[in-house]
C-alpha positions as CSV (number, residue, x, y, z in Angstrom):
1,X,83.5,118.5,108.3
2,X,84.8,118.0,104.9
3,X,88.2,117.4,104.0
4,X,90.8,114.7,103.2
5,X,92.1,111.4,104.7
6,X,95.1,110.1,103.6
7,X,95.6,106.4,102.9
8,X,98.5,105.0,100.6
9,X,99.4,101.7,98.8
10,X,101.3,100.5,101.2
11,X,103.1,97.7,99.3
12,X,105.0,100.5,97.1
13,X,107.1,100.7,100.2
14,X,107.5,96.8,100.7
15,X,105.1,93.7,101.0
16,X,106.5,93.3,104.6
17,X,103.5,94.7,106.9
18,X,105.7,95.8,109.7
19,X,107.7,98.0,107.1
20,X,104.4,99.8,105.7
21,X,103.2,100.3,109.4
22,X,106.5,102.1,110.3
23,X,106.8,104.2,107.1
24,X,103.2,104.9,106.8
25,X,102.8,106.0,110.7
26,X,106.0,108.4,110.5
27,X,104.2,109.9,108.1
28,X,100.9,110.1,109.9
29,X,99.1,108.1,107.9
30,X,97.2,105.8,109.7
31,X,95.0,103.8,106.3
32,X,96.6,101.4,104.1
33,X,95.0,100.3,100.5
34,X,96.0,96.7,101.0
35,X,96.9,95.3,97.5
36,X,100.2,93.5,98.7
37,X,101.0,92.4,101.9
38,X,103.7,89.8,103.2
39,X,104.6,88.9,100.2
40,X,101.0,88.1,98.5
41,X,98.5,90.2,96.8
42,X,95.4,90.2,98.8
43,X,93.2,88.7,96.6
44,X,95.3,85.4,98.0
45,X,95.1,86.1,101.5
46,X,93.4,83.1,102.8
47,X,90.7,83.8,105.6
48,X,92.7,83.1,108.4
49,X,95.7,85.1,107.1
50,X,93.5,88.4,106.6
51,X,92.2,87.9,110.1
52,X,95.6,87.7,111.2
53,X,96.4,90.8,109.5
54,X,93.3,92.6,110.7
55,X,95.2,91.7,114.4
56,X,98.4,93.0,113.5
57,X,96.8,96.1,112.4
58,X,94.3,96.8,115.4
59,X,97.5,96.4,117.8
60,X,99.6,99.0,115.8
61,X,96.1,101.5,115.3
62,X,95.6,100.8,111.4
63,X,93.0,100.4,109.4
64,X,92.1,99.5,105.9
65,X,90.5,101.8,103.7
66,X,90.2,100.2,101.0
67,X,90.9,96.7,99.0
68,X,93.2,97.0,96.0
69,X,92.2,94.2,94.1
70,X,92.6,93.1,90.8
71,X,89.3,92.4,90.0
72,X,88.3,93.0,86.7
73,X,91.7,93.2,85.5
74,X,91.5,89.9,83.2
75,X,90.6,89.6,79.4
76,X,86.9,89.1,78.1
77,X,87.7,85.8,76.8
78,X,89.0,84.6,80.4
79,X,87.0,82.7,82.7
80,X,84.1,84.5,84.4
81,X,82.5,82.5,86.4
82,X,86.2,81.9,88.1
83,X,86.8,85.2,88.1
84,X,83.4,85.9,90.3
85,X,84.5,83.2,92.6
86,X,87.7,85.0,92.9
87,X,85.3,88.1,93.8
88,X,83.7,86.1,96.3
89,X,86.6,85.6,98.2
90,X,88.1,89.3,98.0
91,X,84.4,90.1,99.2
92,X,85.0,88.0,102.0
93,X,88.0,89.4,103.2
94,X,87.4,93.0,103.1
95,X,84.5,91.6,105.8
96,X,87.1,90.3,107.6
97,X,89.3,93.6,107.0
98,X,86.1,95.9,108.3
99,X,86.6,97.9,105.0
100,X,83.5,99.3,103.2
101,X,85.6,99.2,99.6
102,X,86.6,97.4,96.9
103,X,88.9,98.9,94.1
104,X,88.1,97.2,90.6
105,X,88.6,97.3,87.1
106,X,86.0,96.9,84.1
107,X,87.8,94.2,81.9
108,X,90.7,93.9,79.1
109,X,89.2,94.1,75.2
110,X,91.2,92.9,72.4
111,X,93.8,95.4,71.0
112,X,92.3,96.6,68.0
113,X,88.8,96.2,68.9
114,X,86.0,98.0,69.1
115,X,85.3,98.7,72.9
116,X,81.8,99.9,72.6
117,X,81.0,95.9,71.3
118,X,82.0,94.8,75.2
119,X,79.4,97.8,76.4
120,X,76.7,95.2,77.5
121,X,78.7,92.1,78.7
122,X,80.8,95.2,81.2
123,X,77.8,96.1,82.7
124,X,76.1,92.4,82.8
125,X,79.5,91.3,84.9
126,X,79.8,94.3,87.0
127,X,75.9,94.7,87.8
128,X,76.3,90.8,88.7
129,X,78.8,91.6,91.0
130,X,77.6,94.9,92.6
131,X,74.5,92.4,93.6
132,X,77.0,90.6,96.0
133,X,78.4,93.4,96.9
134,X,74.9,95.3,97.9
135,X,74.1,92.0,100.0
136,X,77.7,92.5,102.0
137,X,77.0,96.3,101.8
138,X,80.7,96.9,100.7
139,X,80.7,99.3,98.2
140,X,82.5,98.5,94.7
141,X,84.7,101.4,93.4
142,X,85.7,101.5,89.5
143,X,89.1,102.5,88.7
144,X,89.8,104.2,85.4
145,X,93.0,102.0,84.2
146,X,94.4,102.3,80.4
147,X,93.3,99.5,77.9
148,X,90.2,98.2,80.4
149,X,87.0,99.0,79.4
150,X,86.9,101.9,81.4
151,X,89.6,103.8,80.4
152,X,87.5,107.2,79.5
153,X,85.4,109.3,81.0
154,X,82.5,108.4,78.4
155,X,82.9,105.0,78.9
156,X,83.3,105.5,83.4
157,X,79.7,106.7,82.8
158,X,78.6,103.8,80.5
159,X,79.5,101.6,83.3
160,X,78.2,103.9,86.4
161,X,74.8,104.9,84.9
162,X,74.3,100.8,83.3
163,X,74.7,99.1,86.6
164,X,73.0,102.5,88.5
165,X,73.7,101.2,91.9
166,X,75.0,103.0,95.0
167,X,77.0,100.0,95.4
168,X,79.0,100.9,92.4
169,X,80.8,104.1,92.9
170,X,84.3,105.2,91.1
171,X,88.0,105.7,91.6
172,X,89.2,108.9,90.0
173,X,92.8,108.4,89.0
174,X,94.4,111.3,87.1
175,X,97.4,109.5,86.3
176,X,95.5,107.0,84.6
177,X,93.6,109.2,82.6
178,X,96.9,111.1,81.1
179,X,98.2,107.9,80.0
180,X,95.4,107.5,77.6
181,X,95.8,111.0,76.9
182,X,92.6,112.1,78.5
183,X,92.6,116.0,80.4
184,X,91.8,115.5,83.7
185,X,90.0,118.8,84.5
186,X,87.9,119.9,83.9
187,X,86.7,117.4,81.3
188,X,87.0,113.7,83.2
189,X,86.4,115.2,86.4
190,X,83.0,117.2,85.8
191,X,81.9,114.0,84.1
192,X,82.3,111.9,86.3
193,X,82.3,114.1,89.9
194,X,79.0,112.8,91.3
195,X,80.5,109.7,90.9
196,X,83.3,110.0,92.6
197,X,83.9,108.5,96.1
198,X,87.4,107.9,96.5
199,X,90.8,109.1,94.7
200,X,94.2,107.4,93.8
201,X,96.6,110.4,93.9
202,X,99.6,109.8,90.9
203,X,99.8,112.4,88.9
204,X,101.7,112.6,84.8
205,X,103.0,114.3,82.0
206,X,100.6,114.2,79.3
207,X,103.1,114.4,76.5
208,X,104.7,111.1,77.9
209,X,102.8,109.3,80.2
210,X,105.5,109.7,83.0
211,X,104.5,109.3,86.5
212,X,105.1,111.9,88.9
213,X,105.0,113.3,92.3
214,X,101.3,115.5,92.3
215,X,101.6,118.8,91.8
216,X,104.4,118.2,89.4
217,X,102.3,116.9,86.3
218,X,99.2,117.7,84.1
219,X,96.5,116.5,86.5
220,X,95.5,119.6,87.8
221,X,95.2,117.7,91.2
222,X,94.8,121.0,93.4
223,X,92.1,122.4,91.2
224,X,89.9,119.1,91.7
225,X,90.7,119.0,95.5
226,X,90.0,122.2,95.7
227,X,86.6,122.1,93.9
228,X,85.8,119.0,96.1
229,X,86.6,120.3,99.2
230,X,84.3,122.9,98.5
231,X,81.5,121.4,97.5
232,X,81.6,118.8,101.0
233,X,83.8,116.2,99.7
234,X,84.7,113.6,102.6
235,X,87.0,111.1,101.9
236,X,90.4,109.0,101.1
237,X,93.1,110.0,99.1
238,X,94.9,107.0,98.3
239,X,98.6,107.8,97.4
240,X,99.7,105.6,94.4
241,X,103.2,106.6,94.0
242,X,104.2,104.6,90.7
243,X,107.6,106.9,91.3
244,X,110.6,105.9,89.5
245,X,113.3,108.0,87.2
246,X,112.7,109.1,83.9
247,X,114.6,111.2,81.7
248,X,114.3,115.4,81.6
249,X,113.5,114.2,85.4
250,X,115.8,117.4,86.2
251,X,114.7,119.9,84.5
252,X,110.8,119.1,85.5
253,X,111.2,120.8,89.2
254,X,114.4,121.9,90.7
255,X,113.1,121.1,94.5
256,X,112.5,117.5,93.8
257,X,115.3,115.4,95.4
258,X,116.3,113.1,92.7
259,X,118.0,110.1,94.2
260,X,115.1,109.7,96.7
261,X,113.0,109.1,93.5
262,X,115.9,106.8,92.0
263,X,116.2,104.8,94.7
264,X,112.7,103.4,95.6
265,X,110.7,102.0,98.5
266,X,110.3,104.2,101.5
267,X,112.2,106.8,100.1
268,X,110.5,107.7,97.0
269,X,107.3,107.2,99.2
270,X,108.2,109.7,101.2
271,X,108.7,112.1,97.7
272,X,105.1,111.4,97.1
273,X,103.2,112.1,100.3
274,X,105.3,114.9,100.9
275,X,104.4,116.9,97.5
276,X,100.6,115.5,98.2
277,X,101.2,117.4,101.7
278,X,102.3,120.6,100.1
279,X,99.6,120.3,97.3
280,X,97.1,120.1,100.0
281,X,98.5,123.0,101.8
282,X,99.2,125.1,99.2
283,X,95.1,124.9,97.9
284,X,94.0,125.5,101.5
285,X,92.2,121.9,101.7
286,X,91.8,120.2,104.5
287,X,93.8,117.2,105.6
288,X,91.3,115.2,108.0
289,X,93.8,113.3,110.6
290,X,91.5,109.7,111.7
């Protein structure tokens, strides 16, 4: 059956695990995208602390869907070969974590460069590491983030179609695409929709970059759920909140409440997943409950 599962960072509630359990179960969602946990990001979990995790988790009935990492998220004049070593390691624990993803990024260029001169060099390193990835059979998933490489549509698909592996699969983030002032539907997302295996759900105001709960932005979120859904789409939706107050924050929605936003953590969590709720039900998709 096609449809949804929700998953959520669960370090924009709090790095304590116990605290992202809680929150994350009252709300029914059972998937975390671990990124921060205990007070480290999980690129520096060491072996024995991820299978601890993996422990904790299996008692409470959670799973990971995903690794958050930060790979790929340096400059180009940084140290690769560490940086693929670092890899190595979040490659590892997402064994150890039984998840089949990796969330990653295609690279920093110099401000003021000319991206297309990294064209080559992004799809050496990322083919290089969608080879390790193939041999774990974890699949790699590219995350459209402003100032990487990868931070348009045209330049997603440089990446996707250079490496052309199954292994290497993208992140459609809306937000993300906004903030460098990029439509999201239908232009990024009919681009890049056979592509896409997993979202990040943040949505913004184009005019100002401002995060905000989906539904309330310019992503056009329901229109690409909708179009997913109904074309077989099974899969995560991550929810990214990035939340916080921003003037004209008033006058955007009346129903949003605005000190829940104001005030952070759980609370401003609980903004998010509830207008991701409503989005979903108000488009007639399908929220899959694992």
């Amino acid at each position: 059956m096609s449809g949804f599962t929700l998953s959520a960072f669960g370090d924009e509630i709090d790095m304590d695990l116990n605290v992202q359990m809680e929150v994350l179960g009252s709300h029914g969602i059972r998937y975390i995208e671990m990124r921060g946990v205990d007070g480290k990001g999980v690129e520096k979990l060491s072996s024995v602390e991820a299978e601890v995790i993996k422990r904790r988790m299996d008692d409470r009935g959670f799973k990971v869907s995903c690794i958050g990492s930060p790979i790929g998220k340096v400059h180009f004049a940084d140290d690769f070969a560490a940086h693929l070593e670092l890899f190595r390691h979040v490659l590892s624990n997402a064994r150890v974590l039984d998840t089949r993803f990796i969330r990653l990024f295609s690279f920093y260029y110099p401000e003021g460069s000319d991206p297309s001169f990294y064209k080559e060099e992004v799809i050496s390193r990322l083919g290089e590491m969608t080879l390790l990835a193939a041999d774990a059979d974890v699949m790699l998933l590219h995350e459209n983030e402003k100032h990487i490489y990868g931070d348009t549509p045209e330049r997603c698909l440089d990446i996707l179609e250079g490496v052309a592996s199954p292994f290497l699969q993208a992140v459609f983030d809306p937000a993300n695409f906004l903030q460098c002032g990029v439509k999201t539907y239908p232009k990024a997302f009919r681009q890049l929709k056979k592509y896409i295996k997993y979202l990040h759900i943040k949505d913004a105001l184009i005019e100002t970059g401002s995060v905000v709960p989906a539904g309330y932005g310019d992503g056009q979120i329901s229109e690409i759920l909708a179009e997913l859904e109904h074309e077989g789409f099974e899969g995560f939706l991550s929810i990214e909140p990035h939340l916080g107050y921003f003037e004209g924050l008033e006058k955007l929605q009346k129903d949003i409440d605005i000190m829940k936003i104001k005030s952070g953590g759980r609370e401003s969590f609980a903004v998010a997943v509830n207008a991701l709720k409503a989005l979903l039900g108000g488009s007639g998709c399908t929220e899959v409950v694992k």
